[in-house]
C-alpha positions as CSV (number, residue, x, y, z in Angstrom):
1,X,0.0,0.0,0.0
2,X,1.2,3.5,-1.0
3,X,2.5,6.1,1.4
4,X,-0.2,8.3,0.6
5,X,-3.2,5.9,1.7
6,X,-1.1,5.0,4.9
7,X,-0.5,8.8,5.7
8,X,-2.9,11.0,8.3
9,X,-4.1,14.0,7.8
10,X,-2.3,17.2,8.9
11,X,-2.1,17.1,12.9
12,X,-4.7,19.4,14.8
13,X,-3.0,22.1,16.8
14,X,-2.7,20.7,20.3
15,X,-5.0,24.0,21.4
16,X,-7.7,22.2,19.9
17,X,-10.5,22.0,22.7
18,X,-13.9,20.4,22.7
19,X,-16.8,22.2,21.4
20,X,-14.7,24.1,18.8
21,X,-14.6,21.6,15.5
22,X,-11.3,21.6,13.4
23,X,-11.0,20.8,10.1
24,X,-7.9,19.8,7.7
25,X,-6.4,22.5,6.2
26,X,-7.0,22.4,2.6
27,X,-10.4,21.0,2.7
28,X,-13.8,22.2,0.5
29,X,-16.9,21.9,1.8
30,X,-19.0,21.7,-1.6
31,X,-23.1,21.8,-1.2
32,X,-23.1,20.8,2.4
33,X,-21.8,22.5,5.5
34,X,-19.6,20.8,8.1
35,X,-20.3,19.2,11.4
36,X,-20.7,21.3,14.1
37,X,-19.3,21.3,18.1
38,X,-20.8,18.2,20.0
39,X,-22.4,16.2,17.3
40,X,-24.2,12.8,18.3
41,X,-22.8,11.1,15.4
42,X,-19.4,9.8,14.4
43,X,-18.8,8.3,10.7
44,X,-15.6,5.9,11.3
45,X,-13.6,4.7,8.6
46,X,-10.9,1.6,8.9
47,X,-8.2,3.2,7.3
48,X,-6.2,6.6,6.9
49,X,-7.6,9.9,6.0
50,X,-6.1,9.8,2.7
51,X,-8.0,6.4,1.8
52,X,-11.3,7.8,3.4
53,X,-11.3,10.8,0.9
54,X,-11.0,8.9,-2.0
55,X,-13.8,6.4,-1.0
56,X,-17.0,7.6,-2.6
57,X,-19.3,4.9,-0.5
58,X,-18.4,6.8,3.1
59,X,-18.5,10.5,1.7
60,X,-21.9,10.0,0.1
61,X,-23.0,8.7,3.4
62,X,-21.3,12.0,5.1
63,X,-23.3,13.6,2.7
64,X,-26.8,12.3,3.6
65,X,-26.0,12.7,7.2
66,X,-25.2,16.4,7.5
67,X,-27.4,17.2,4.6
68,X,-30.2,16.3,7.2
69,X,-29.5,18.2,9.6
70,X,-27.7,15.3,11.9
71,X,-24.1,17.1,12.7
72,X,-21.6,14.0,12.2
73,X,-17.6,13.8,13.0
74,X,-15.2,11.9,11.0
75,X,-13.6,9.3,13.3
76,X,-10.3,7.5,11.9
77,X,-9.6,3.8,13.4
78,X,-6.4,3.3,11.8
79,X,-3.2,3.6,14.2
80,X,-2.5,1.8,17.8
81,X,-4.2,4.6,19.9
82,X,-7.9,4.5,21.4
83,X,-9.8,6.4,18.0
84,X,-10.7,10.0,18.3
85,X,-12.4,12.2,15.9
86,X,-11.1,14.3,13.8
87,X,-13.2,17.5,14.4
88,X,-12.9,17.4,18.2
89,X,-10.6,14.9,19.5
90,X,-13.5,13.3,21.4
91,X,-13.5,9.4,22.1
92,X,-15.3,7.0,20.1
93,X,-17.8,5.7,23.1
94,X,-18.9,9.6,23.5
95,X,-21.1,9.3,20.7
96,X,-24.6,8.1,20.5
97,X,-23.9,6.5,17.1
98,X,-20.9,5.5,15.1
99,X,-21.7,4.6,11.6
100,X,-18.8,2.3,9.7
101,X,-18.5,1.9,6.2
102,X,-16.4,-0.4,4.9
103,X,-15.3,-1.8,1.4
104,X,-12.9,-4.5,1.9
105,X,-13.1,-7.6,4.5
106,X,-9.8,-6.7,6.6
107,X,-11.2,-3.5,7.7
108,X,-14.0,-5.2,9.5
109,X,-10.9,-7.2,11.8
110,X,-9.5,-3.4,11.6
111,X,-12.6,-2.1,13.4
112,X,-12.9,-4.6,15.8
113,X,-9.2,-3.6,17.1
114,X,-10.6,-0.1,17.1
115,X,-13.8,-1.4,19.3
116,X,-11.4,-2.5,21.5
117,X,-9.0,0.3,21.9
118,X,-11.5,2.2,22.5
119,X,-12.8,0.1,25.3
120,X,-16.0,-0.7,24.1
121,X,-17.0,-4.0,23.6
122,X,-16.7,-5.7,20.3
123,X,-19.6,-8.1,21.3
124,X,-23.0,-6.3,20.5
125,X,-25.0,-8.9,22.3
126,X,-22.5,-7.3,25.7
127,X,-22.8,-4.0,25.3
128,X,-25.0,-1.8,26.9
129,X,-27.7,0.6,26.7
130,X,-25.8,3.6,26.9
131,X,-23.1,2.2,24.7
132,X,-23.1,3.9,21.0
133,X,-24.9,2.4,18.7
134,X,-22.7,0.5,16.2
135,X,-24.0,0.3,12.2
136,X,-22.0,-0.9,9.7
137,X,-22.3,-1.3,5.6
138,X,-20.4,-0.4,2.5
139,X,-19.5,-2.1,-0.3
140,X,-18.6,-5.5,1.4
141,X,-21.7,-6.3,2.4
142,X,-22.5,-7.4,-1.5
143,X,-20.1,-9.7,-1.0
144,X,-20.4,-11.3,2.8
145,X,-21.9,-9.2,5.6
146,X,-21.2,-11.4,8.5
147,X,-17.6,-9.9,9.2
148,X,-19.7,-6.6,10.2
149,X,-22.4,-8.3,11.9
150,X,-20.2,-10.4,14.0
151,X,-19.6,-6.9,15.7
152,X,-21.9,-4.3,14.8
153,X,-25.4,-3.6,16.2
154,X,-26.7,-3.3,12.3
155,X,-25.5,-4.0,9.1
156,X,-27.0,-2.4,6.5
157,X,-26.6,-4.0,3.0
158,X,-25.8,-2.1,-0.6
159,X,-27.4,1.1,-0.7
160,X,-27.4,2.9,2.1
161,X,-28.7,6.3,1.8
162,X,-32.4,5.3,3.1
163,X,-30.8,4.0,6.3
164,X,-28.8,6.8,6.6
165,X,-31.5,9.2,6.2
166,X,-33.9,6.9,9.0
167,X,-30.9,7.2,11.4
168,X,-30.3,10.8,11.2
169,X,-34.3,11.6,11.5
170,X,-34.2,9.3,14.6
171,X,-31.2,10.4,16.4
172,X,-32.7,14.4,15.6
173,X,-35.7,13.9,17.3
174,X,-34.4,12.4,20.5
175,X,-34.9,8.5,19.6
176,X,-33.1,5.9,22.1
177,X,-31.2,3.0,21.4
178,X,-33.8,0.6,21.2
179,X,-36.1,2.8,19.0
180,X,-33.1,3.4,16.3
181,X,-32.6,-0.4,16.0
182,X,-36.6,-0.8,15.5
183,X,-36.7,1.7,12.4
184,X,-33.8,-0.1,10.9
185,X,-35.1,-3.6,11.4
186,X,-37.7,-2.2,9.7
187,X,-35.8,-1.6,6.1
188,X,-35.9,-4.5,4.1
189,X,-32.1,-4.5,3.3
190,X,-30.7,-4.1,7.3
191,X,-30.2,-7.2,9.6
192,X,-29.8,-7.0,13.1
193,X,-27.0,-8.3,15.7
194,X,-30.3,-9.4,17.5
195,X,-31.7,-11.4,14.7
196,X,-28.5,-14.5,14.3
197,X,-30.9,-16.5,12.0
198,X,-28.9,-17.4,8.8
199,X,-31.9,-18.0,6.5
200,X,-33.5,-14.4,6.8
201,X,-30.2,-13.2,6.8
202,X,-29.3,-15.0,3.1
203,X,-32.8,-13.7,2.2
204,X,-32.7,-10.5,2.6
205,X,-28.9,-9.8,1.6
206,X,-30.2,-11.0,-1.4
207,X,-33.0,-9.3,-2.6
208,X,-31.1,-6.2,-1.5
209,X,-28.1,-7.0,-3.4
210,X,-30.9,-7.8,-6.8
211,X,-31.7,-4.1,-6.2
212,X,-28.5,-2.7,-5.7
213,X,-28.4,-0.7,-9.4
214,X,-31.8,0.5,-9.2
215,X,-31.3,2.7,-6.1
216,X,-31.1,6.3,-6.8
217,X,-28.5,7.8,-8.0
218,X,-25.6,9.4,-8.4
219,X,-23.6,9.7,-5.3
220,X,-21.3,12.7,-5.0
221,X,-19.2,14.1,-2.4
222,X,-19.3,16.8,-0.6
223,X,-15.7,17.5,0.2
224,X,-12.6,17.6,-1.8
225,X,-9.2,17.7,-0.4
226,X,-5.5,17.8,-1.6
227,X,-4.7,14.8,1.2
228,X,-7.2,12.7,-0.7
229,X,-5.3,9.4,-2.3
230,X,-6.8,10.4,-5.8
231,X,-6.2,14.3,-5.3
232,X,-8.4,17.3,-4.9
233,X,-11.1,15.1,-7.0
234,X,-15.0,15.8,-6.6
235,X,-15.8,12.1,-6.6
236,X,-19.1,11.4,-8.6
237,X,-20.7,8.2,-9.6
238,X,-20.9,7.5,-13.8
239,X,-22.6,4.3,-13.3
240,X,-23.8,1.4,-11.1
241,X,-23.2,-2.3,-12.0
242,X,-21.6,-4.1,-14.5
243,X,-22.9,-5.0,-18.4
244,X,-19.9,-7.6,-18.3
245,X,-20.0,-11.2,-17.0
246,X,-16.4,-11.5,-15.8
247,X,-16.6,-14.7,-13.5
248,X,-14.4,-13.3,-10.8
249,X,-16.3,-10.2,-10.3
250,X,-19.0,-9.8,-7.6
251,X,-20.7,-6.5,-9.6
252,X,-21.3,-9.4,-12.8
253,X,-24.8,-8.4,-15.1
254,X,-26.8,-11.3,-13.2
255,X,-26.3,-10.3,-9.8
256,X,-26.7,-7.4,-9.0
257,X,-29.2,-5.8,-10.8
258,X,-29.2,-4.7,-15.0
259,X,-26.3,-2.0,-15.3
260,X,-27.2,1.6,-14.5
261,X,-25.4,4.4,-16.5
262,X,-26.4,7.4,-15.7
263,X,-27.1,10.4,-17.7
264,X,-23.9,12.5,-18.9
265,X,-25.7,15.7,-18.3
266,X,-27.1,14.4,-14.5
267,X,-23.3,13.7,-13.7
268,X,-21.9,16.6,-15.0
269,X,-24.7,18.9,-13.5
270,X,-23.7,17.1,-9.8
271,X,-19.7,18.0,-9.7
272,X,-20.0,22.1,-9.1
273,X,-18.6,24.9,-10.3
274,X,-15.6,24.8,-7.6
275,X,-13.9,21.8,-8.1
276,X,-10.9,21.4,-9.8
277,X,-11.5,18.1,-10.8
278,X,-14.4,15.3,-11.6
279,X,-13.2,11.6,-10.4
280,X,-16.0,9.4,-11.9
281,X,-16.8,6.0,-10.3
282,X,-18.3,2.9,-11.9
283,X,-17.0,-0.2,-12.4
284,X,-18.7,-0.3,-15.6
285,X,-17.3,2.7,-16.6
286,X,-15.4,2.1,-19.9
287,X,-19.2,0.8,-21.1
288,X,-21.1,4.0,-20.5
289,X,-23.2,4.8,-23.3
290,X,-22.2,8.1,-23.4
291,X,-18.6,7.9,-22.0
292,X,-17.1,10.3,-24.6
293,X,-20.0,12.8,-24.1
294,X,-19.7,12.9,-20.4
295,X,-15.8,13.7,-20.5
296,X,-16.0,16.2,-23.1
297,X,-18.5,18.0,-21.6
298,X,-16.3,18.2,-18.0
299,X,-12.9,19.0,-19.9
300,X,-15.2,22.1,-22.2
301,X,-16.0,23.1,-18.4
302,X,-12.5,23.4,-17.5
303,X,-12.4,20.6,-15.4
304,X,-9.9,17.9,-15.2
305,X,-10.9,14.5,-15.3
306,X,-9.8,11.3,-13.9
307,X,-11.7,7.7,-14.0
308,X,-12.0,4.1,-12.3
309,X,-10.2,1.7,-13.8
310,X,-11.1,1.2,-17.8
311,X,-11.7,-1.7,-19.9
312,X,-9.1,-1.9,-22.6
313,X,-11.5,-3.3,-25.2
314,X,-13.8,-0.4,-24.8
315,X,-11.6,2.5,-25.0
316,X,-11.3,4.5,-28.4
317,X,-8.5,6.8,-29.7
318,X,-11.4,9.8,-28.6
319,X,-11.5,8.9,-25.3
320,X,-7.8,8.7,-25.2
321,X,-7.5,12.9,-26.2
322,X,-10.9,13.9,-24.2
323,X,-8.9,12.4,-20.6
324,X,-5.6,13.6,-21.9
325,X,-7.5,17.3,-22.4
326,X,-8.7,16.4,-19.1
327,X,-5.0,16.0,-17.3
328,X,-5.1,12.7,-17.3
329,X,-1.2,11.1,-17.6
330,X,-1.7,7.5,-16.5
331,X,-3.8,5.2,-18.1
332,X,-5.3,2.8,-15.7
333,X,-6.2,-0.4,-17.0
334,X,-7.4,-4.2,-16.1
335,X,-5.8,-7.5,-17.9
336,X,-6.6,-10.0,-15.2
337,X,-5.0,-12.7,-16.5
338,X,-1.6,-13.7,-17.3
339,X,-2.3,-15.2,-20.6
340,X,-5.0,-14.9,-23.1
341,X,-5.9,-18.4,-22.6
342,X,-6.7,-17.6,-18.9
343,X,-8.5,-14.5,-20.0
344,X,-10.7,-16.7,-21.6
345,X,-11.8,-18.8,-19.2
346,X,-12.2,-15.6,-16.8
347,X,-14.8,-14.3,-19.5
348,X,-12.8,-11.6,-20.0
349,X,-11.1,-12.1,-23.6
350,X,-8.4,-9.9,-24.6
351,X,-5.5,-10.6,-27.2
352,X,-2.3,-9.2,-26.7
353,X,-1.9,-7.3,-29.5
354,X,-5.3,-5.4,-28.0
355,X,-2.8,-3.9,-24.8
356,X,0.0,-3.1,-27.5
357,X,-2.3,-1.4,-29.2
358,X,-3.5,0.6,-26.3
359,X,-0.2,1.2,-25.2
360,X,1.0,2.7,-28.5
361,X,-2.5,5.4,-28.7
362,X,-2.1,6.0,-25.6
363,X,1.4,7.4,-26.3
364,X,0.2,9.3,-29.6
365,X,-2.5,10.9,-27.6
366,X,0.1,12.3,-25.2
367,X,-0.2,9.6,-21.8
368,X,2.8,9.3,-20.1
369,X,2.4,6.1,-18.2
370,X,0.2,2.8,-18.4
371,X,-0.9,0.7,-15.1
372,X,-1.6,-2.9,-15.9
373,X,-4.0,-4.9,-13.0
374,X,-3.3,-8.8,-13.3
375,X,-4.2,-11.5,-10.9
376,X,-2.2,-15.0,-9.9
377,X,-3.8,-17.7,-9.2
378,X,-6.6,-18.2,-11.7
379,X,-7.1,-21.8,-12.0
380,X,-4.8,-24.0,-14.2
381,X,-2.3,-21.1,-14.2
382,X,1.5,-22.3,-15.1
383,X,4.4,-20.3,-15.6
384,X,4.2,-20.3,-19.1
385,X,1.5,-17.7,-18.5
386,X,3.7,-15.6,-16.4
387,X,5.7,-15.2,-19.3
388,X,3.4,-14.5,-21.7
389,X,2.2,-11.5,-19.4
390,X,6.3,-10.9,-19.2
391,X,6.0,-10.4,-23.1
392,X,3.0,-8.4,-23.3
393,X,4.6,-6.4,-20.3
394,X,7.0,-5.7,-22.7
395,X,5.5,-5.2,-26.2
396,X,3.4,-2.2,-24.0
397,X,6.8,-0.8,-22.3
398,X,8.7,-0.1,-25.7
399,X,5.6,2.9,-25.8
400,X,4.7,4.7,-22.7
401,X,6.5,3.9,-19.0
402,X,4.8,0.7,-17.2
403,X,3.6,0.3,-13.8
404,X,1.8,-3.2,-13.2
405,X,-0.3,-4.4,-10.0
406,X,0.0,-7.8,-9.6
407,X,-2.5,-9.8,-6.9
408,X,-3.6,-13.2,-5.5
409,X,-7.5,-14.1,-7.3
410,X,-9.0,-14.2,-4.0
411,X,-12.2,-16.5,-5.3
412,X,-15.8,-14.6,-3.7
413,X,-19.0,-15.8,-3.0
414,X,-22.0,-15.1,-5.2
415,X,-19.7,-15.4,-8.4
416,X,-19.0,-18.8,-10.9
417,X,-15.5,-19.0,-8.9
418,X,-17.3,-19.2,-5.6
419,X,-16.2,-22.7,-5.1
420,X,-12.9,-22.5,-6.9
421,X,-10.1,-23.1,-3.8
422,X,-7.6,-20.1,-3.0
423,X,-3.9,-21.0,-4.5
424,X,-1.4,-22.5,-2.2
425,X,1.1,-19.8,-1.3
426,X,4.2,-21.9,-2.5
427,X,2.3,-21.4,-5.6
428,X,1.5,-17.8,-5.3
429,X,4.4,-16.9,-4.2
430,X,6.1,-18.7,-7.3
431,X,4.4,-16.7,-9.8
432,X,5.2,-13.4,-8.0
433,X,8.5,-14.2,-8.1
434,X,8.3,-14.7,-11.9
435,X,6.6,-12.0,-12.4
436,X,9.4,-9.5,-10.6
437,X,12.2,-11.6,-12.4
438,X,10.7,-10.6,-15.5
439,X,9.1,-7.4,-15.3
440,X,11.7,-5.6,-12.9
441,X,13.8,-3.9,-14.9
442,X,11.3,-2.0,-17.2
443,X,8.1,-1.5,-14.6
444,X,7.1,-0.3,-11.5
445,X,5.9,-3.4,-9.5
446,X,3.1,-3.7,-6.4
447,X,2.8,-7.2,-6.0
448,X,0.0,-8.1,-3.3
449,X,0.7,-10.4,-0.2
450,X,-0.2,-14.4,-0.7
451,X,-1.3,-13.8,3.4
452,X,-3.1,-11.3,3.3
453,X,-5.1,-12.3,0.2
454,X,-5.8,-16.0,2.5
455,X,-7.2,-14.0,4.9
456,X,-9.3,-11.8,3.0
457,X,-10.3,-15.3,1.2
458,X,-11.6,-16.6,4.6
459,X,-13.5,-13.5,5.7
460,X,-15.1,-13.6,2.7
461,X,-16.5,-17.0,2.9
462,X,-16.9,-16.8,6.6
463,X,-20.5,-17.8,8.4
464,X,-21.2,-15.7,11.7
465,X,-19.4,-18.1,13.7
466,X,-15.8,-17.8,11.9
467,X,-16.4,-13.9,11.2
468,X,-16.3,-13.7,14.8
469,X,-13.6,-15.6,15.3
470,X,-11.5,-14.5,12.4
471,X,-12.0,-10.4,13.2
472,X,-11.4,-11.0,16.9
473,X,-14.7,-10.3,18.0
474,X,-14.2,-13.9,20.0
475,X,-10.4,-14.7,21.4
């Protein structure tokens, strides 16, 4: 993980006191106002503040909160000290609720270290009634919710503006503990800590997961900041879902919902007039309809552009120029697998000469750099598709400068891999290996951690029982 994402955000002055909010120097406040001294509300985040920024899920959240009226601090877990917010320095358990949103299974073992720094128990069915009330969702609830449930109070799954909204109405007009839980258990898409059994659960996360891309849309932020790991971006989202039907990929076209693009001129009317620059989220992104429309109309605004990653066998020589006019210098790009022949069976065909190709316009249209995404592991992987990757590595290297991002396929639930096991690590660790052999001297390598990919692997598939034991909720 980059510097950047690890990194805090500038320190508060050590005059800061309670009841007088600070905020990070640097930081615009676009369309909504701040929290202000004493809020009820804390929105955590597992992570830094630069990796909090750049996550569109938790700031739209932000968003809903303050935008009704419920004041709401940011509260950073990451680090070995009990949490604090960032606003006021005030402890986790001095807030009536703490929200979590969280996009990636680890964070849910990060916020149970949190939990416990901050002496509050990590064990809803302990804690007490004048304990905050813990809710948890984000993104990885479409894949497995039970790492948030094993310690929060409620998990709420996919969208999760209407259970924002309910919480901040209840907490505003004086609602207790018991009444908050009541108006969530009432959502269709929420479980409760209260409510262990596994059949309603598999029920409703699925029906709400079905309706994931119909929610309403798009979310926007309502902050931009220099710290943030993708820059002073006003993070918007292009689209919801996924046309595709890669069989790794948890967003796939017949899970969660038919794929949502919305309108160029609805996005481009949501990123205002004062920020410097439009990130636009979707992992379908690179098949928006109206892609080219959308980033011309930001760059004729003066606004630079950047985007998720793009699907090389949708991008044109137009779209190229319009992120180029935009400021863009790196082309961001996923391969996936090694080989073609593994690409295939992924159901995400690409031929090499495709990437050289890419690489090549990309260079004519004035990009500096190109970032490759890969995975190890795919099943019947050898290392004769390492070095096909090596070669295509290359062919793409003798026309713009390289970076490539190499990690274990951690196999997740709900896709045609489900049941496909996690590579050994003598294996994973091989192909690594071969891939830095061959790719060190002409690109800029991340290669991801065997471990850490296992563990992510077993949180995902994890029932209540083992997400309890596996994010430390039970020692």
């Amino acid at each position: 993980m980059s510097r950047r994402l690890l990194a805090g955000p500038p320190k508060p002055p050590a005059s800061r006191r309670r009841g007088q909010p600070w905020l990070p120097p640097g930081e615009r406040w676009l369309g909504v106002s701040p929290a202000q001294p004493e809020a009820p509300a804390a929105l955590a985040f597992p992570g830094a503040y630069p990796a909090a920024m750049a996550s569109l899920g938790y700031l739209s959240v932000l968003r809903e909160l303050l935008a009704q009226g419920l004041p709401t601090h940011r509260l950073p877990l990451a680090g070995s000290a009990p949490p604090e917010s960032l606003e006021e320095g005030r402890p986790l358990r001095s807030y009536r609720l703490v929200a979590l949103s969280a996009a990636w299974e680890l964070e849910a073992v990060e916020a149970v270290a949190a939990l416990r720094r901050a002496g509050l128990e990590p064990d809803p069915a302990r804690r007490g009634p004048d304990d905050p009330l813990v809710v948890a969702g984000g993104a990885l609830t479409l894949v497995n919710p039970r790492p948030l449930l094993a310690f929060a109070d409620a998990v709420v799954f996919g969208e999760g503006l209407t259970a924002a909204t309910a919480l901040a109405r209840g907490v505003l007009r004086g609602a207790g503990r018991r009444e908050l839980l009541d108006s969530l258990g009432a959502l269709p898409n929420t479980a409760l800590a209260g409510q262990p059994d596994d059949a309603v659960l598999a029920e409703r996360h699925a029906a709400a997961v079905s309706r994931y891309t119909v929610a309403p849309g798009p979310l926007a932020s309502p902050v931009v900041t220099e710290a943030s790991a993708f820059g002073e971006s006003f993070l918007v989202e292009a689209c919801r879902g996924c046309p595709r039907g890669c069989r790794f990929c948890v967003l796939r076209r017949d899970r969660c919902g038919p794929f949502a693009p919305f309108a160029a001129e609805t996005v481009v009317e949501a990123v205002p007039a004062g920020a410097p620059r439009a990130g636009l989220v979707g992992a379908g992104i690179s098949d928006h309809p109206a892609l080219e429309r959308l980033l011309e109309r930001l760059v004729d605004r003066g606004i630079a552009v950047s985007t998720s990653s793009l699907r090389v066998a949708s991008l044109t020589e137009a779209h190229l120029r319009l992120l180029v006019r935009g400021g863009a210098r790196q082309l961001t790009v996923g391969v996936d697998g090694l080989s073609e022949r593994l690409r295939d069976a992924l159901g995400k065909p690409l031929p090499v000469r495709r990437v050289e190709a890419l690489a090549e316009a990309a260079r004519a249209a004035g990009l500096e750099a190109l970032k490759l995404y890969v995975m190890v592991g795919v099943p019947d992987e050898t290392a004769e598709d390492v070095a096909e990757f090596v070669e295509l590595a290359r062919r793409a290297a003798r026309h713009v400068r390289l970076a490539v991002s190499a990690a274990p396929l951690v196999p997740k639930p709900w896709t045609p891999l489900a049941e496909v096991p996690f590579a050994p690590a003598t294996a994973l660790r091989e192909r690594l290996a071969g891939l830095r052999r061959g790719l060190g001297s002409f690109a800029r390598l991340d290669l991801g951690s065997p471990r850490v990919a296992a563990r992510e692997h077993a949180l995902a598939h994890a029932s209540l029982a083992e997400a309890r034991r596996l994010t430390g909720v039970v020692r």
